[in-house]
One Martini backbone bead per residue (centre of mass of N, CA, C, O) as a GRO file, in nm:
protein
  175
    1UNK     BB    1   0.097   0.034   0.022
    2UNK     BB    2   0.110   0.372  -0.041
    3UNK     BB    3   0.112   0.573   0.191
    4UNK     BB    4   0.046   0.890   0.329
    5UNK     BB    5   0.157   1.068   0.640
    6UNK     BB    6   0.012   1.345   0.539
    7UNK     BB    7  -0.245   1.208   0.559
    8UNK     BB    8  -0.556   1.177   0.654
    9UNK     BB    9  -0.727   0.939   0.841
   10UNK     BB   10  -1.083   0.832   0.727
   11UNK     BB   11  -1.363   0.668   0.877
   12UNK     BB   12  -1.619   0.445   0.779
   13UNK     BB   13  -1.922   0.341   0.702
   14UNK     BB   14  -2.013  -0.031   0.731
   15UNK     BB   15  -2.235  -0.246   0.592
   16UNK     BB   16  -2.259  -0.625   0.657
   17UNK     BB   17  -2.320  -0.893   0.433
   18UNK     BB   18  -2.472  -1.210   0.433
   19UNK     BB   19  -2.495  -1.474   0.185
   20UNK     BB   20  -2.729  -1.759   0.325
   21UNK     BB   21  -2.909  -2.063   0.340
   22UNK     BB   22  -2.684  -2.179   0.635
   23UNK     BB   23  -2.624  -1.916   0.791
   24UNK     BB   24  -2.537  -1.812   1.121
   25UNK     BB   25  -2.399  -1.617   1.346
   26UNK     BB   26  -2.232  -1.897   1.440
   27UNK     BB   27  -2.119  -1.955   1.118
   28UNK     BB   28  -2.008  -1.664   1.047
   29UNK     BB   29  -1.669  -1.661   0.929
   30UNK     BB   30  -1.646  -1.434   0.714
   31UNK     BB   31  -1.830  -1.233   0.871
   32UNK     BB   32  -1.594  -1.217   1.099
   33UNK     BB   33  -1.366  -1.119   0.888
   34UNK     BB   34  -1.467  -0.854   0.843
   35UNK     BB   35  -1.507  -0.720   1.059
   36UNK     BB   36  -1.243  -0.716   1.182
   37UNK     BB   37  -1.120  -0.536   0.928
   38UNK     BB   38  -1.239  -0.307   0.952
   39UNK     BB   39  -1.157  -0.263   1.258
   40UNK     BB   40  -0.869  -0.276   1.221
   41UNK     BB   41  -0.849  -0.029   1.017
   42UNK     BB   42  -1.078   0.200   1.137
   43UNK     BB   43  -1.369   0.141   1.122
   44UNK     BB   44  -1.736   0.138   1.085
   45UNK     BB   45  -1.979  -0.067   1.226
   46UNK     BB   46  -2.323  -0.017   1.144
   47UNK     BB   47  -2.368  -0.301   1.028
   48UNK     BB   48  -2.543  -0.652   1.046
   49UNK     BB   49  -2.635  -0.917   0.790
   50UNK     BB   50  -2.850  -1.209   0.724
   51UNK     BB   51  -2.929  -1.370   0.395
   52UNK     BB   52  -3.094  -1.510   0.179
   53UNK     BB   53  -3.104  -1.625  -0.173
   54UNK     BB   54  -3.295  -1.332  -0.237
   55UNK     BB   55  -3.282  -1.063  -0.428
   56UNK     BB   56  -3.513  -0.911  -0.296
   57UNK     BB   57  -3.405  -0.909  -0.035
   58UNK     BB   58  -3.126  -0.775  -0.094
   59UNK     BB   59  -3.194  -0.573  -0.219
   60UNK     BB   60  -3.319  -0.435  -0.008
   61UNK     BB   61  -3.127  -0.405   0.197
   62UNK     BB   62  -2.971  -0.274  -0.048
   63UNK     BB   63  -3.152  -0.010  -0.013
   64UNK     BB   64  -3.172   0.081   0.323
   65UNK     BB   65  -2.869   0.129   0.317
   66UNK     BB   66  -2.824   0.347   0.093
   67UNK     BB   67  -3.051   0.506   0.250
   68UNK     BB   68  -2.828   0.549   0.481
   69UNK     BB   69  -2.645   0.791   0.622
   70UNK     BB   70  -2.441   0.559   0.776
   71UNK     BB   71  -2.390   0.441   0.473
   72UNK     BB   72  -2.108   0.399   0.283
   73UNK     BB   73  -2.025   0.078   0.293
   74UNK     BB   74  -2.088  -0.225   0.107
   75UNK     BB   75  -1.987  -0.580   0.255
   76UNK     BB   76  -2.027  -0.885   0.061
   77UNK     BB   77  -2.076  -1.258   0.154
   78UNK     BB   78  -2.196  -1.435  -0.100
   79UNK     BB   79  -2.384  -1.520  -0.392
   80UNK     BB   80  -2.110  -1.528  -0.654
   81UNK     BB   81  -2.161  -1.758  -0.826
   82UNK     BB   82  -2.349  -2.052  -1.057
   83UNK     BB   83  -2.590  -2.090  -0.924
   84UNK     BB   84  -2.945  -2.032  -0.859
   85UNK     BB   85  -2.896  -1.958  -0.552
   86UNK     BB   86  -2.667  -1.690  -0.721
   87UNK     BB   87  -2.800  -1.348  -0.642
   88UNK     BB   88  -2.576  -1.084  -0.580
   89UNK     BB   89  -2.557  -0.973  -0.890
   90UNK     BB   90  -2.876  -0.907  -0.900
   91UNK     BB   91  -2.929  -0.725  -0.684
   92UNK     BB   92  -2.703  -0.510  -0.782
   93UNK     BB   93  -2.863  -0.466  -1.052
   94UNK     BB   94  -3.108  -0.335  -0.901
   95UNK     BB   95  -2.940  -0.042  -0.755
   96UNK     BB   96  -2.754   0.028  -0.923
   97UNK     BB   97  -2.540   0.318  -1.124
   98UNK     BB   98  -2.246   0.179  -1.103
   99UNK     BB   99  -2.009   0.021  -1.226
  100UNK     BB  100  -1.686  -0.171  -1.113
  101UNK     BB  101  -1.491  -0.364  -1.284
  102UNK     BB  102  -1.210  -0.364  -1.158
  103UNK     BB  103  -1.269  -0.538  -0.905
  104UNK     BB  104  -1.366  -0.813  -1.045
  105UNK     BB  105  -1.065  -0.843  -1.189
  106UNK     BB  106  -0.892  -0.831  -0.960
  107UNK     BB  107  -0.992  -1.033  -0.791
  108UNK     BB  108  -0.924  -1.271  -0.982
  109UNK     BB  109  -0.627  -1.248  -0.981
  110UNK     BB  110  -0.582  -1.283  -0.716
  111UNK     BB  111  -0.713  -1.552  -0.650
  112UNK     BB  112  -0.556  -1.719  -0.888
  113UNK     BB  113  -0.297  -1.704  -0.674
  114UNK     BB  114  -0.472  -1.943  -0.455
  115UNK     BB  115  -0.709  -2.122  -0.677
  116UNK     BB  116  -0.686  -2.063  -0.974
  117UNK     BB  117  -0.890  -2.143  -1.215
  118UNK     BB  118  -1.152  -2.120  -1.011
  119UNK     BB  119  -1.195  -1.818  -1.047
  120UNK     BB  120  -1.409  -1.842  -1.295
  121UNK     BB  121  -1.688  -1.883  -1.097
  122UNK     BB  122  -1.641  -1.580  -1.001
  123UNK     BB  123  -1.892  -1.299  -0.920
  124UNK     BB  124  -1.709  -1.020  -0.798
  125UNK     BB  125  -1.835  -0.731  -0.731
  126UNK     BB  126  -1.905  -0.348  -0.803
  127UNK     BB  127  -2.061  -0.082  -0.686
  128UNK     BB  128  -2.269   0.236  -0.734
  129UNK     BB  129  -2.519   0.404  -0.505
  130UNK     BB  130  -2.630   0.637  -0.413
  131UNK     BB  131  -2.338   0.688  -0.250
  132UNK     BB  132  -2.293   0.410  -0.217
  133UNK     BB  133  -2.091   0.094  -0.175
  134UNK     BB  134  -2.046  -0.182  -0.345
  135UNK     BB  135  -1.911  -0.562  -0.231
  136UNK     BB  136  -1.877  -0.853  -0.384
  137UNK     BB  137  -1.824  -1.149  -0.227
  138UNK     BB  138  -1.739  -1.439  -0.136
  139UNK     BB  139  -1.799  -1.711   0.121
  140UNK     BB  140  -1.531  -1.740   0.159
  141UNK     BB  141  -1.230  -1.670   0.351
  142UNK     BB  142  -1.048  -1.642   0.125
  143UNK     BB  143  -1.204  -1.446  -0.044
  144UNK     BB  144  -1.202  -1.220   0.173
  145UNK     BB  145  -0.912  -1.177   0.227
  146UNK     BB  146  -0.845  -1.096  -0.087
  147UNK     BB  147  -0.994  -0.896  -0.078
  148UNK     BB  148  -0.953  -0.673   0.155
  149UNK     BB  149  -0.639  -0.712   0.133
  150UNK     BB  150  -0.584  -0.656  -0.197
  151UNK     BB  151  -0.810  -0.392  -0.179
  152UNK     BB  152  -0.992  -0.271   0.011
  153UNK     BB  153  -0.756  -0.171   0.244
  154UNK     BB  154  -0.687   0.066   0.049
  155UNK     BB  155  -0.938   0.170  -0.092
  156UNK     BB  156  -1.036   0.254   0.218
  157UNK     BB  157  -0.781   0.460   0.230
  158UNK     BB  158  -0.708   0.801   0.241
  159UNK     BB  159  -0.411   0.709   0.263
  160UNK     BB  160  -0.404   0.628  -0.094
  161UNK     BB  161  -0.193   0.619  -0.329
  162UNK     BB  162  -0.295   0.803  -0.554
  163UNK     BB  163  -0.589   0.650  -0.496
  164UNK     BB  164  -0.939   0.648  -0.380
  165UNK     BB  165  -1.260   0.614  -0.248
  166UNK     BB  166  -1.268   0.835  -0.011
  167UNK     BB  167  -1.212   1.097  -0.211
  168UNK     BB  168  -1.520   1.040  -0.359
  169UNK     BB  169  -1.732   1.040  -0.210
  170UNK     BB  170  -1.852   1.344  -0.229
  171UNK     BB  171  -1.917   1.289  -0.574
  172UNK     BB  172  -2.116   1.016  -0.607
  173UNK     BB  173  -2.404   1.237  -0.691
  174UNK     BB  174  -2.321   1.357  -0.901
  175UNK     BB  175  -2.470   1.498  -1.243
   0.00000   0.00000   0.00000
């Protein structure tokens, strides 16, 4: 990371989104290791949800969120495979109002470096809405670590030369 010490760190509100029809509380260890990573970041976790794999409804939640001026950024995990029941990049195309094609294209490089050739099966995307960002990792552990450690924590961190996403984050409603 770039970091410049001449820059303040300035913290984000985040928040964190499971896509899951089996996990619950006690057994979400990818957002276990989201949540750890935002606070150890120094960022702020404003919510944190456990969703089926229901368009709809995820639709739904990242909608509540978008329009929470509490939360900066929304990541998710789980629900970016190719199985039938794997619909977050479906809800984020229901939301969304600009894609960022280079976080899922980063992700699957950084991916390729751990998991080899199946890192093409991983539909990791990321989009921004009403001033929002929204970031879909798979709902592996190491797909979170390598999404956080490999670009979130960078791109989240306002001391990250040459740009960052928090630098942005003001212009983010132009017209």
């Amino acid at each position: 990371m770039a970091v410049d010490p001449e820059r303040v760190f300035k913290p984000i509100q985040i928040a964190v989104l499971t896509v899951s029809d089996t996990r619950g509380p006690d057994t979400d260890t990818s957002g276990d290791i989201l949540v750890q990573r935002i606070r150890d970041a120094g960022h702020n976790l404003t919510d944190r949800a456990i969703e089926k794999d229901d368009a709809d409804v995820i639709a739904a939640r990242l909608n509540a969120w978008i329009d929470d001026p509490n939360v900066d950024a929304i990541v998710s995990t789980g629900g970016t495979g190719l199985t039938g029941r794997d619909v977050t990049p479906e809800a984020i195309d229901r939301v969304k109002e600009r894609d960022i094609p280079g976080f899922g294209e980063l992700f699957r490089w950084l991916s390729y470096k751990t998991i080899g050739t199946s890192t093409v099966q991983s539909r990791a995307c990321a989009a921004v809405s009403r001033g929002t960002y929204i970031f879909a990792l798979p709902g592996s552990n190491g797909a979170v670590k390598d999404g956080w450690d490999g670009i979130l924590a960078e791109q989240l961190d306002s001391r990250n030369r040459p740009c960052n996403f928090v630098e942005l984050m003001p212009r983010l409603r132009e017209k």
